[in-house]
C-alpha positions as CSV (number, residue, x, y, z in Angstrom):
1,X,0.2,-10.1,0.2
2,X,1.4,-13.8,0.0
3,X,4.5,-15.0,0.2
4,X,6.6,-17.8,0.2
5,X,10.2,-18.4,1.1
6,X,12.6,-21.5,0.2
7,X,15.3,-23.2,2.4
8,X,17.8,-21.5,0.0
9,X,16.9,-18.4,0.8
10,X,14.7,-17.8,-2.9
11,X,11.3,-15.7,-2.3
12,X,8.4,-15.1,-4.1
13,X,5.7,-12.3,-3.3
14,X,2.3,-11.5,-5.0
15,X,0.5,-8.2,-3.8
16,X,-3.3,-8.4,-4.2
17,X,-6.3,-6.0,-2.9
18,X,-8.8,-8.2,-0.3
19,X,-8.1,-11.3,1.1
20,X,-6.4,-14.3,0.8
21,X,-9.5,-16.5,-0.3
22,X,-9.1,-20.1,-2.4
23,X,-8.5,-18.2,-5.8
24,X,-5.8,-15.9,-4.6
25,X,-4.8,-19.2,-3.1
26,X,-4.4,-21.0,-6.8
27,X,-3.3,-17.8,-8.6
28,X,-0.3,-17.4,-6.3
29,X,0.5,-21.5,-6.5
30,X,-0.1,-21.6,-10.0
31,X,1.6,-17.9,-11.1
32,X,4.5,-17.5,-8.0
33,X,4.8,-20.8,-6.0
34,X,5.3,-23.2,-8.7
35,X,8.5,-20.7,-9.8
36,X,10.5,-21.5,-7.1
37,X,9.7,-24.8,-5.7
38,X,11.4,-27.9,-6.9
39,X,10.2,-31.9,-6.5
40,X,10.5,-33.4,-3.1
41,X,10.0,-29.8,-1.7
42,X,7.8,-29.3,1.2
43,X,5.4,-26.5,1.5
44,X,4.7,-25.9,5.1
45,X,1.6,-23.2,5.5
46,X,-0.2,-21.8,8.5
47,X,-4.0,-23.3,9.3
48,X,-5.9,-20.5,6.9
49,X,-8.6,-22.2,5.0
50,X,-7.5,-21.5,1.9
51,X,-4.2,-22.9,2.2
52,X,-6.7,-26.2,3.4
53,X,-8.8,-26.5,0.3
54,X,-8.1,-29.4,-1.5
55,X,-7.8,-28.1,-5.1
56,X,-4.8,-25.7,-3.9
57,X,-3.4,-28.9,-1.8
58,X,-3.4,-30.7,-5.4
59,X,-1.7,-27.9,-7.3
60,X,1.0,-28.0,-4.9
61,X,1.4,-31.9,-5.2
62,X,1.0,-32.0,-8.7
63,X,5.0,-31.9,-8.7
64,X,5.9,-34.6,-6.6
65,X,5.9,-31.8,-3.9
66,X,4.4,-32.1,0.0
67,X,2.0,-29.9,1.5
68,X,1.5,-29.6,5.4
69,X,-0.1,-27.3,7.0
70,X,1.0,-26.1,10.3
71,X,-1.9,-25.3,13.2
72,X,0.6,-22.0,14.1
73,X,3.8,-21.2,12.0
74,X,4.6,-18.3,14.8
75,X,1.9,-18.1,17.5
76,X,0.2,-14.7,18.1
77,X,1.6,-13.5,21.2
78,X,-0.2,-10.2,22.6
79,X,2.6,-8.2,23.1
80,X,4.0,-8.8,19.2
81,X,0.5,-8.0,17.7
82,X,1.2,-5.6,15.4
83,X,4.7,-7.8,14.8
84,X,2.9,-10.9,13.3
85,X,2.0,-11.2,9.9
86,X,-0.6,-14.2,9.3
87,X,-0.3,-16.3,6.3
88,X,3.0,-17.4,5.9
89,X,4.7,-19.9,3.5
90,X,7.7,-21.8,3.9
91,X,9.2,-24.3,1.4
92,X,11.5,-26.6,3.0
93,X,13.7,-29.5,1.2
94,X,14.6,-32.3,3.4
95,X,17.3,-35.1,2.6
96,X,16.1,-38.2,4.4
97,X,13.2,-39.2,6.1
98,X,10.1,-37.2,7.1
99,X,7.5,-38.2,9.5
100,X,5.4,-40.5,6.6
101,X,8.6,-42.3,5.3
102,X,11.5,-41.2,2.7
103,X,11.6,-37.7,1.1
């Protein structure tokens, strides 16, 4: 499952069987993601590969859009094992300035 939430509270979801390799990567950009975000939106992912490769990086800033990917969105803590999903997407819109200059 993949799934991405906005800063207004908009979601997306795509179920899939296996795992969340560079074309389930495109096909939930390309099918889900690009439904909801909006220029100058920032799509903040976890570390997974996938979410790395440079062809799904492109799709997502295609748009005018900002991806950054986080080293740990929500850290795995022992005791919240079973708590934690992995692969998390948030889409963020900032007014302003970022780190790398304006929005």
């Amino acid at each position: 499952m993949l799934s991405a939430l906005c800063y207004d509270g908009t979601t997306t979801t795509m179920l899939y069987k296996g795992g969340t390799d560079i074309a389930a990567m495109e096909t939930f950009v390309s099918a889900f993601l690009a439904t909801i975000i909006k220029p100058g939106d920032i799509v903040v992912m976890d570390n997974l590969a996938s979410h790395r490769n440079p062809a799904v990086v492109n799709m997502i800033e295609a748009n005018g859009n900002r991806s950054l990917v986080s080293a740990s969105l929500f850290p795995r803590h022992e005791s919240h094992r079973d708590d934690v999903v992995q692969g998390k997407i948030v889409v963020a819109h900032v007014r302003g300035t970022v780190a790398n200059g304006p929005a």
